[in-house]
TIBA-861207 format. One record per residue: z negated, x, y negated of N, C-alpha, C, O in turn; residue in three letters; residue number from 0. Coordinates in steps of 0.05 Angstrom, whole numbers, plus 32768, in hexadecimal, padded with zeros to 4 digits. Layout:
Z,X,Y,Z,X,Y,Z,X,Y,Z,X,Y,ALA,NUM
...
This chain:
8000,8011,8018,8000,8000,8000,8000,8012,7FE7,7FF1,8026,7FE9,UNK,0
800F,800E,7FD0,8013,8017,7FBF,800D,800C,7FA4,8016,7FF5,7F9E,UNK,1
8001,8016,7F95,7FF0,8001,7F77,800B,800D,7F5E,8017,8022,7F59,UNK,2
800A,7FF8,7F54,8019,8001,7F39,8012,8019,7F2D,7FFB,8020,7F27,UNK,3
8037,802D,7F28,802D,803C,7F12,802C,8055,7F2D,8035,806B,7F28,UNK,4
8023,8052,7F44,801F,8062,7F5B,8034,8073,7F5C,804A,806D,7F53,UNK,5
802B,8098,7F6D,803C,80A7,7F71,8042,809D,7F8D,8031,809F,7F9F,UNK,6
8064,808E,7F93,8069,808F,7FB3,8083,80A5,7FB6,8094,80A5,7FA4,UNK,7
8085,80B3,7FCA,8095,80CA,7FC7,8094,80C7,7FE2,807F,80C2,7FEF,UNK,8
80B8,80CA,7FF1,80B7,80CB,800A,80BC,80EA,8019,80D3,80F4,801D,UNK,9
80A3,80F8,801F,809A,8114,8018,80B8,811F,8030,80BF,8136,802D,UNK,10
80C2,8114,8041,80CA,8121,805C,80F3,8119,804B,8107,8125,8051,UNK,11
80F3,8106,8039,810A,8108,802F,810F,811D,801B,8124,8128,8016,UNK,12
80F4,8120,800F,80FD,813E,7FFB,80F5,8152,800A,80FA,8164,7FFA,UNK,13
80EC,815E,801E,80F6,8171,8031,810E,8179,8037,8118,8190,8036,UNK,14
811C,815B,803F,8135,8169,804E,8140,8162,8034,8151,8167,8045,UNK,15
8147,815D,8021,8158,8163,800A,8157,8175,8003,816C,8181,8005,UNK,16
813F,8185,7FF7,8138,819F,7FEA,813B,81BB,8000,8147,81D0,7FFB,UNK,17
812B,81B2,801A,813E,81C2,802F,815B,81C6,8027,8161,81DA,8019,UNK,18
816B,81B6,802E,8188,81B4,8034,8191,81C5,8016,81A3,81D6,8017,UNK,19
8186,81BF,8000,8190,81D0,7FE7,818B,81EF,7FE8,819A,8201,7FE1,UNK,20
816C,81F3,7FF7,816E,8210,7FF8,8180,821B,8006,818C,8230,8000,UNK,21
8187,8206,8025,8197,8219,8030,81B0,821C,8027,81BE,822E,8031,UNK,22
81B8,820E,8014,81D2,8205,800B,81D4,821D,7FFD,81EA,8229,8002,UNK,23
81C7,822A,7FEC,81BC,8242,7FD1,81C4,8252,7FE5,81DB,825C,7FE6,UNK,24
81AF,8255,7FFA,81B8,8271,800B,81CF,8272,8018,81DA,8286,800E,UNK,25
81D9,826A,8024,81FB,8262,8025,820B,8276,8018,8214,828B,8021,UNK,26
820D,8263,7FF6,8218,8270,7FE5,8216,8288,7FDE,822B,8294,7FD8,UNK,27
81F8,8296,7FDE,81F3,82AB,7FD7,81F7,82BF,7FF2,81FD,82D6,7FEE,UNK,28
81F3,82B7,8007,820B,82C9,8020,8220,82D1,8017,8225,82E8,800E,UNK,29
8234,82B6,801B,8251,82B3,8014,825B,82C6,8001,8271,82D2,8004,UNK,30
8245,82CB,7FE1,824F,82D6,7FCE,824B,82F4,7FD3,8259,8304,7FC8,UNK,31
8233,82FB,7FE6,8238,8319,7FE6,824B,831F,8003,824E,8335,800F,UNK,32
8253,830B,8007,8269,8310,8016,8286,8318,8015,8296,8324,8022,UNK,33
8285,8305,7FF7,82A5,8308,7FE6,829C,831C,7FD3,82A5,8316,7FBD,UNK,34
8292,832C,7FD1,8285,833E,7FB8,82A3,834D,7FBD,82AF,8355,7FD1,UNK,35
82A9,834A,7F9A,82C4,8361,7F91,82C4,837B,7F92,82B5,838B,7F87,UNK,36
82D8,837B,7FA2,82D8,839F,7FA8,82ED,83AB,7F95,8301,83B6,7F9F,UNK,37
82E9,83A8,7F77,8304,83B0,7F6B,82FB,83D1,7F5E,82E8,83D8,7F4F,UNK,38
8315,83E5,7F6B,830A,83FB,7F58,831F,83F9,7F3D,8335,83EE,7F3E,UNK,39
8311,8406,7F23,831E,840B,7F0F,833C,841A,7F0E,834C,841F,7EFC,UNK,40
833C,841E,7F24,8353,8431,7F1F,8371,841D,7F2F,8388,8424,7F34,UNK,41
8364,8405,7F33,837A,83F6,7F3D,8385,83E1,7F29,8396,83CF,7F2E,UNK,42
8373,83EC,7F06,837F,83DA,7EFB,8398,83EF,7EE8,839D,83ED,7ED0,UNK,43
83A0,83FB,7EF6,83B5,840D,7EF0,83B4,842C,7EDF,839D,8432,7ED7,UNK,44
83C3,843B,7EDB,83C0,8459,7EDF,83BD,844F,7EBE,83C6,843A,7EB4,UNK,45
83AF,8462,7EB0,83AC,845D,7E89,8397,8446,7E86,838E,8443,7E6F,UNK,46
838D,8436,7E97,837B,8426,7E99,835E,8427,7EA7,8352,8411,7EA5,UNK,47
8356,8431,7EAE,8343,843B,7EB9,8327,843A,7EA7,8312,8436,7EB3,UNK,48
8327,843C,7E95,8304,8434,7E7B,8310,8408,7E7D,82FE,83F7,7E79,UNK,49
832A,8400,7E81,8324,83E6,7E7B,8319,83DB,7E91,8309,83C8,7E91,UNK,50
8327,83EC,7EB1,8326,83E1,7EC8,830B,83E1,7ECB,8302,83CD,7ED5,UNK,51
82FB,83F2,7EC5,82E2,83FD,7ECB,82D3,83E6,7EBE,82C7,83D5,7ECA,UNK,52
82D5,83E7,7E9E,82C4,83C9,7E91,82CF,83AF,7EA8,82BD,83A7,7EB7,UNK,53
82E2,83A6,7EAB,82E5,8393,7EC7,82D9,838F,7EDA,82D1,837A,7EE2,UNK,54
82D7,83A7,7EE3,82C1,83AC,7EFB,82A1,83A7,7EF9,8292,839A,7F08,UNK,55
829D,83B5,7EE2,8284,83B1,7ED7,8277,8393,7ED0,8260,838C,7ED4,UNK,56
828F,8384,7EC4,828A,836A,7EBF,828E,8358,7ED8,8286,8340,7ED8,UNK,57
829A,8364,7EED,8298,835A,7F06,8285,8350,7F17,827D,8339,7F1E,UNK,58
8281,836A,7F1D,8255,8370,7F20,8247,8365,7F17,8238,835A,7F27,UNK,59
8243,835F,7EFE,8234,835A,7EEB,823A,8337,7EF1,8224,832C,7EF3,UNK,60
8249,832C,7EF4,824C,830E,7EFB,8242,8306,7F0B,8232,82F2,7F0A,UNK,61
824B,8319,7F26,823E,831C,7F47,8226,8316,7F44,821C,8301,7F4C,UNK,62
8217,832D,7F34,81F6,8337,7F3C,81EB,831A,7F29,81DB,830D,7F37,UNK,63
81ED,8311,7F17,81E8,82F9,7F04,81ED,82E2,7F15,81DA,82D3,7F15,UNK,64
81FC,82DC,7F21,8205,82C3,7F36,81F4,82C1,7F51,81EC,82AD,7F5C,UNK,65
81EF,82E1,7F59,81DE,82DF,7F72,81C2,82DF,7F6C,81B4,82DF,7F81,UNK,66
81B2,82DD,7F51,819D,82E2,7F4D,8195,82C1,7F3D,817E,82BE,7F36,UNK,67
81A6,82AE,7F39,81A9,8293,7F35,81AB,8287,7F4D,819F,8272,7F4B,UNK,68
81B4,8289,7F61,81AD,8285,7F81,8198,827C,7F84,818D,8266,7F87,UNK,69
8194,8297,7F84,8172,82A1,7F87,8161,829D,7F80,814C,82A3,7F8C,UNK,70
8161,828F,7F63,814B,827F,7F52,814A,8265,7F5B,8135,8258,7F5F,UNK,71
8169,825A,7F5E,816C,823B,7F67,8157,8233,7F7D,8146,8222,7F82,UNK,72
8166,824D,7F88,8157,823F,7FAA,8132,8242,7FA9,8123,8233,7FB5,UNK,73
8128,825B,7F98,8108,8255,7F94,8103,8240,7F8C,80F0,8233,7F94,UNK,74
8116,8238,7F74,8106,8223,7F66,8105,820C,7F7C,80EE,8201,7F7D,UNK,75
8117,8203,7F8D,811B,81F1,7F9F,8102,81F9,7FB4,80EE,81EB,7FB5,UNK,76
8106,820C,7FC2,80E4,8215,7FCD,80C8,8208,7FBA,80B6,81FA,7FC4,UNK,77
80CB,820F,7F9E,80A9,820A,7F97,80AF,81EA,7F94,809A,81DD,7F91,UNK,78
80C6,81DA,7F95,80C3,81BF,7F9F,80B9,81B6,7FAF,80AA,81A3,7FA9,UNK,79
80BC,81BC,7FCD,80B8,81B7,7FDF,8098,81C8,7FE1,808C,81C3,7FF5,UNK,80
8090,81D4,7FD6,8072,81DB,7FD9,805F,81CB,7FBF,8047,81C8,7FBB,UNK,81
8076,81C2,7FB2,8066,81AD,7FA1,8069,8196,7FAD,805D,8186,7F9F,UNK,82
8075,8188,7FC2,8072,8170,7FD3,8061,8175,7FE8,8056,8160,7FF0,UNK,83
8059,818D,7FF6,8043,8197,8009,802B,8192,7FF6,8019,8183,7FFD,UNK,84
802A,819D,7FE1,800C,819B,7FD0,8002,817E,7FC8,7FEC,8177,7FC1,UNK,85
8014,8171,7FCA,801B,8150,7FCB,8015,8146,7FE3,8002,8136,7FE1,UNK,86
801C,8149,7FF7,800E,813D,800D,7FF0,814B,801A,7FE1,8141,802A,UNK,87
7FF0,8158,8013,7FCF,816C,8017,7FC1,8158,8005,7FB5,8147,8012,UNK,88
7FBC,8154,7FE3,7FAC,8148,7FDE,7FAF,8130,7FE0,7F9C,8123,7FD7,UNK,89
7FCB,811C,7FEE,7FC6,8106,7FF2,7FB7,8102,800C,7FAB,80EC,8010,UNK,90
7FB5,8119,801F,7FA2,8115,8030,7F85,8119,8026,7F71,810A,8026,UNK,91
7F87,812C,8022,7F5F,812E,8016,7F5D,8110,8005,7F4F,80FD,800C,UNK,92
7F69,8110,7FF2,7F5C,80F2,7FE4,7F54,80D9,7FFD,7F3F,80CE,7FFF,UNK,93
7F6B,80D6,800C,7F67,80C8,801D,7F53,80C6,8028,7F45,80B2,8027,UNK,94
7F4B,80DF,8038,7F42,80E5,8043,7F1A,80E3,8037,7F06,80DA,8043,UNK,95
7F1C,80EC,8021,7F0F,80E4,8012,7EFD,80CB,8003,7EE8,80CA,7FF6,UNK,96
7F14,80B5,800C,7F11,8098,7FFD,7F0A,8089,801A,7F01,8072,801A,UNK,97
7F10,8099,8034,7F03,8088,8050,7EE2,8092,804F,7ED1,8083,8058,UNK,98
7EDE,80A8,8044,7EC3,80B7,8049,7EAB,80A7,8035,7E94,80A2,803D,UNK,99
7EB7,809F,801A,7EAA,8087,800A,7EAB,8070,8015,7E97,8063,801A,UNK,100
7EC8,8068,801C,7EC3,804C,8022,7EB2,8047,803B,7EA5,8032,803A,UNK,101
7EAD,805B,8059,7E95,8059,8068,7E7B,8058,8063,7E6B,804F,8073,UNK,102
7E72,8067,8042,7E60,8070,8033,7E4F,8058,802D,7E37,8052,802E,UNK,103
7E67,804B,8023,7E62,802E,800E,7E63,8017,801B,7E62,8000,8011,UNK,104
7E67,8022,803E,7E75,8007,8048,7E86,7FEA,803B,7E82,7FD2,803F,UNK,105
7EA1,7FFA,8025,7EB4,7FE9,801A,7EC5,7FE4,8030,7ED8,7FD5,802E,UNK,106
């Protein structure tokens, strides 16, 4: 039973949602150091080599920025799912709690 205004949260549906996102993050962030660009500067032609090199550089630099947004995604999606564990822990103690009065008080 649920009183107005009440937190109801169906704790085992945001598991497997927030699950399925982390694994989804890690996935991606496989996948991407899987496709990681192997370009050397010197393939952006002979007299070019300081632009090929900034290319490369800004390459990397996309890579390492993309795989470390992964990586945040998917924590932040973790401390969800440990903020729905900390959610069912004290909906047990309250509970658990409100049988120990109500035997107390015989309500």
């Amino acid at each position: 039973m649920t009183h107005a205004g009440a937190l109801d949260i169906d704790i085992d549906a945001v598991r497997e949602r927030y699950s399925a996102a982390i694994d989804a993050y890690r996935d991606a962030a496989l996948h991407l150091q899987r496709q990681r660009p192997a370009i050397a500067a010197s393939a952006f032609g002979e007299g070019f080599a300081p632009e090929g090199q900034r290319v490369v550089e800004a390459l990397e630099a996309l890579h390492e920025t993309s795989v470390r947004f992964l990586a945040a995604r998917g924590e932040n999606w973790q401390q969800v799912l440990m903020l729905s564990d900390a959610t069912v822990a004290a909906d047990q103690d309250t509970a658990d709690a409100v049988r120990v009065t109500d035997g107390v008080t015989g309500a």
